[in-house]
C-alpha positions, 0 to 999 in steps of 0.5 A: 905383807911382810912376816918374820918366819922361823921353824919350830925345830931349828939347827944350833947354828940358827943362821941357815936359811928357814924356807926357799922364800926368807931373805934376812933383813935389819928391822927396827925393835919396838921398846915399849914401857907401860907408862902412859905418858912422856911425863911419867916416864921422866920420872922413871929410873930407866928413862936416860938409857930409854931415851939414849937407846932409842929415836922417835920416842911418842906415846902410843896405845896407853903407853911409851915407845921409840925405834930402836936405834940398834937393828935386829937381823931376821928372817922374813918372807913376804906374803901379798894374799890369802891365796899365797899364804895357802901356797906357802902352807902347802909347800911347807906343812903346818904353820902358825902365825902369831903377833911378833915380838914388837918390831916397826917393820914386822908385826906377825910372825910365821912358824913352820912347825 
């Protein structure tokens, strides 16, 4: 399982290297709109620059969604079970893992604290 992973104090340069395990990779933002249907947004002011700004758009969970067209660089590290999670805890003191801002690769987010 993939997780967008970040230090809770990082340097104002911010594209240092978060952990020995991080590779930096492109991944897909998620822009939801909290309408429930593709109807109901054509009638929405921000439906053209939604509709140009992204692909795949589809109904999902009681609201709207596409794909990003842009990519957003992160950080992420891949952890394939319970016993490398602890490892990976070990090695870096306090974590947290958090639902991550939408992304279609990504959806928790580790913090090393």
């Amino acid at each position: 399982m993939k997780f967008i992973v970040s230090r809770k104090r990082m340097s104002v340069t911010g594209d240092k290297k978060v952990c020995d395990e991080a590779r930096q990779e492109d991944l897909t933002p998620l822009d939801y709109r909290t309408v429930k249907s593709l109807e109901e947004a054509k009638k929405k002011v921000w439906y053209k620059d939604w509709l140009k700004g992204g692909v795949n758009h589809r109904e999902e969970d009681g609201m709207v969604v596409c794909d990003k067209k842009e990519k957003s660089r992160q950080w992420v590290v891949e952890i394939n079970s319970l016993e490398e999670l602890l490892e990976f805890q070990d090695k870096y003191g306090a974590i947290m893992i958090t639902n991550s801002i939408p992304y279609k690769e990504v959806k928790k987010e580790i913090t090393i604290l």
